[in-house]
C-alpha positions in Angstrom: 6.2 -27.9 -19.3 5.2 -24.3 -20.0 1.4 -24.9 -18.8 3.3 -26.0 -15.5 5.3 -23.1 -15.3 1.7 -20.9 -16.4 0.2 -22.4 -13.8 3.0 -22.1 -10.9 3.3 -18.4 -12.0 -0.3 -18.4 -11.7 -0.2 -20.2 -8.0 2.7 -17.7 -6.8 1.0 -13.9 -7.7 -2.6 -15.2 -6.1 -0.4 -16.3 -2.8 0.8 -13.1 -2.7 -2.2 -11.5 -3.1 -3.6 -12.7 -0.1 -0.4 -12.1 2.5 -1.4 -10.7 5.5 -1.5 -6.4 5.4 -2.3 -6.4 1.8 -5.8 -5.4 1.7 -7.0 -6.1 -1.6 -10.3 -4.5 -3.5 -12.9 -7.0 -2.0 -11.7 -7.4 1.5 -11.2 -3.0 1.2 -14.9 -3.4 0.1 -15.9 -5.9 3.2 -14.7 -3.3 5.3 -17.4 -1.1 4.8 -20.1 -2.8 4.6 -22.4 -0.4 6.9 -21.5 2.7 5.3 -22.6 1.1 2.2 -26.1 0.3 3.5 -26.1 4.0 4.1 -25.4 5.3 1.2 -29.3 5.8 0.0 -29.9 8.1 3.1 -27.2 10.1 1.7 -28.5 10.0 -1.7 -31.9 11.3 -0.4 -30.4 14.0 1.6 -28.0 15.5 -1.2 -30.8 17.9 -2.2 -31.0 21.8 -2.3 -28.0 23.6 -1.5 -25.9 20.1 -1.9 -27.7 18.4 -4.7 -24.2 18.3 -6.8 -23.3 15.7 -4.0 -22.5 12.5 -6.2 -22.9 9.5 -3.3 -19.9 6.8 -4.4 -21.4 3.3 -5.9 -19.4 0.8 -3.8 -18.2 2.4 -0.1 -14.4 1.7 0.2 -11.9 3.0 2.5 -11.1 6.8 1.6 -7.8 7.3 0.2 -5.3 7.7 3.4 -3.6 11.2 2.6 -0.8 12.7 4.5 -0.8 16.5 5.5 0.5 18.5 7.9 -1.5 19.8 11.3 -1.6 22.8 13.0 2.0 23.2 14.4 3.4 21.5 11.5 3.2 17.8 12.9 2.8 14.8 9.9 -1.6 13.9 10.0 -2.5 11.3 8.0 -6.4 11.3 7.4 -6.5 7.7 8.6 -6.1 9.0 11.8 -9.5 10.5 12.4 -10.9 7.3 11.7 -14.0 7.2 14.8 -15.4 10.5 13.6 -17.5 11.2 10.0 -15.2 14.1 7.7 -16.4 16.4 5.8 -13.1 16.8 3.6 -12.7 20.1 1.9 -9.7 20.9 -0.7 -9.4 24.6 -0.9 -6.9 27.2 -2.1 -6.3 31.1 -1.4 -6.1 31.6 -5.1 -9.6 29.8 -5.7 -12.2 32.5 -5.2 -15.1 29.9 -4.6 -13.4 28.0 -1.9 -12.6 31.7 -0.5 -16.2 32.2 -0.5 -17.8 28.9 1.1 -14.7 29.3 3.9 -17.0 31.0 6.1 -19.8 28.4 5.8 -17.6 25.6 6.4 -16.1 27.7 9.5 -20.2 27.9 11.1 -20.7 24.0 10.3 -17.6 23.3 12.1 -18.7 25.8 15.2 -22.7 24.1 15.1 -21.5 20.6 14.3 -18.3 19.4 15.1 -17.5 17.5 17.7 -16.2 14.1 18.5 -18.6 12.3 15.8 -17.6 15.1 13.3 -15.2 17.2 12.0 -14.6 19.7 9.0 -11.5 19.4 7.8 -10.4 22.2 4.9 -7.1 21.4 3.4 -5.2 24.1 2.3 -2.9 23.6 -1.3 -1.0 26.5 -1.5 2.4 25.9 -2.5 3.8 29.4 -2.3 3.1 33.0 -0.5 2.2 30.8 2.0 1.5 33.7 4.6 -1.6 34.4 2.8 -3.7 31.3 3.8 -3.4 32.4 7.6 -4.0 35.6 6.8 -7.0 35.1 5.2 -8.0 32.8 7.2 -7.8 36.1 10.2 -9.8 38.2 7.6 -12.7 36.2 7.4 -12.5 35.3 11.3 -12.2 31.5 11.1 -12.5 30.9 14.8 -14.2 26.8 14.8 -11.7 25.3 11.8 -8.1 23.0 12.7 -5.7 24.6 10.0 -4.4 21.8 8.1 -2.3 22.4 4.9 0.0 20.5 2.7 2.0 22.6 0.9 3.3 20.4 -1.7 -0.5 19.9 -3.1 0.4 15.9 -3.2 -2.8 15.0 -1.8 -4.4 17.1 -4.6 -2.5 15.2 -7.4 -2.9 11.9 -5.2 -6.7 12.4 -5.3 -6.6 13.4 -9.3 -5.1 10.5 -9.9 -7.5 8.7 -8.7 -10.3 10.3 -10.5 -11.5 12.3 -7.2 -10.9 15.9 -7.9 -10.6 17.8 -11.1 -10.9 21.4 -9.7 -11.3 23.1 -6.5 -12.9 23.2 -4.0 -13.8 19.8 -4.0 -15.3 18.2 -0.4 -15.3 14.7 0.3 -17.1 13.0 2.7 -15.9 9.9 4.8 -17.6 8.3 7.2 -16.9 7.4 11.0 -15.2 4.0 9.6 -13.0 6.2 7.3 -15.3 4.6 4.4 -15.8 7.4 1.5 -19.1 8.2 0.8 -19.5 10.8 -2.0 -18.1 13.8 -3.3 -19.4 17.6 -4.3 -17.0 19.4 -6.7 -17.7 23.1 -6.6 -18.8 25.5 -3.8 -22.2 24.7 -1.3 -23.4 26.5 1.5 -22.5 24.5 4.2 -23.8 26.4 6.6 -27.8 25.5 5.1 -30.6 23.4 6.0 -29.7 21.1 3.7 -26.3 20.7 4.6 -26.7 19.8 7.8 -29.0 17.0 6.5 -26.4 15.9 4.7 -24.4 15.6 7.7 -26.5 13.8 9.8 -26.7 11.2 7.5 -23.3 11.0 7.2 -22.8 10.7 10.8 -25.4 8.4 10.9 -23.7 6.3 8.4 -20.9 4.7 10.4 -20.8 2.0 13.5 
């Protein structure tokens, strides 16, 4: 009797498993299959001024985080699926994110487009007039302000092991697969940056 009931327990949590909507590790996995047969082009491009760039083992769907846009409006990051990200977590407090904010700015302005976009984050949860107006000091003109104030996508990201400090960049391919992270400053704006970013561009379907 209590091998049956093992066994029925056993039949009901694998069911529910598969229910439709519930993606589950392998099928997430499926999902990005191109992006992983990518991922050595990025590993042979993450040299020079982005040779901390740490390509991911197994492509998986980026975490989806939730942020706020421009006027205020609710973004989630699943919504730029179609274009590669270059993800960038940044704070006004954090001197080296205050200093590779102009680099990111001139990537955006050369690069972005509708295959790519660079996407800094702000985390600031107070004084919260200072990220705009630094963001007017430095002369950010090519950049999409997005902010969450409540730094959940910070902790979210921790959690999962993603970030320890900032800045922190992640970058996610045109299927919203991630594809590696660089903790700590990089000149974006370099030669070997934008090598970087053409293979991730090159990276989705």
């Amino acid at each position: 009797m209590a091998l049956a009931v093992i066994a029925l327990s056993v039949a009901v949590l694998y069911g529910m498993s598969g229910l439709p909507g519930k993606e589950t590790a392998s099928s997430g996995t499926k999902s990005c299959l191109a992006a992983a047969a990518k991922l050595p082009v990025l590993a042979a491009a993450a040299q020079g001024e982005v040779a901390a760039f740490m390509p991911v083992k197994t492509a998986r769907p980026a975490i989806d985080l939730t942020f706020l846009g421009p006027e205020g409006q609710p973004r989630k990051l699943s919504e730029m699926k179609g274009r590669a990200v270059l993800l960038n977590l940044w704070a006004t407090w954090c001197v080296p994110c205050r200093e590779e904010m102009p680099a990111l700015d001139r990537l955006q302005a050369q690069v972005g487009g509708t295959n790519f976009e660079v996407v800094t984050l702000n985390i600031d949860t107070s004084r919260l007039e200072r990220r705009q107006q630094f963001l007017a000091e430095i002369g950010v003109k090519a950049l999409t302000f997005y902010a969450d104030p409540t730094a959940d996508a910070f902790q979210v990201l921790k959690r999962a092991g993603k970030v320890v400090g900032l800045p922190t960049t992640i970058l996610i391919d045109a299927d919203g697969c991630e594809m590696g992270i660089l903790a700590g400053g990089a000149k974006w704006d370099s030669a070997d940056a934008l090598r970087l970013v053409v293979a991730l561009r090159g990276a989705g379907t």
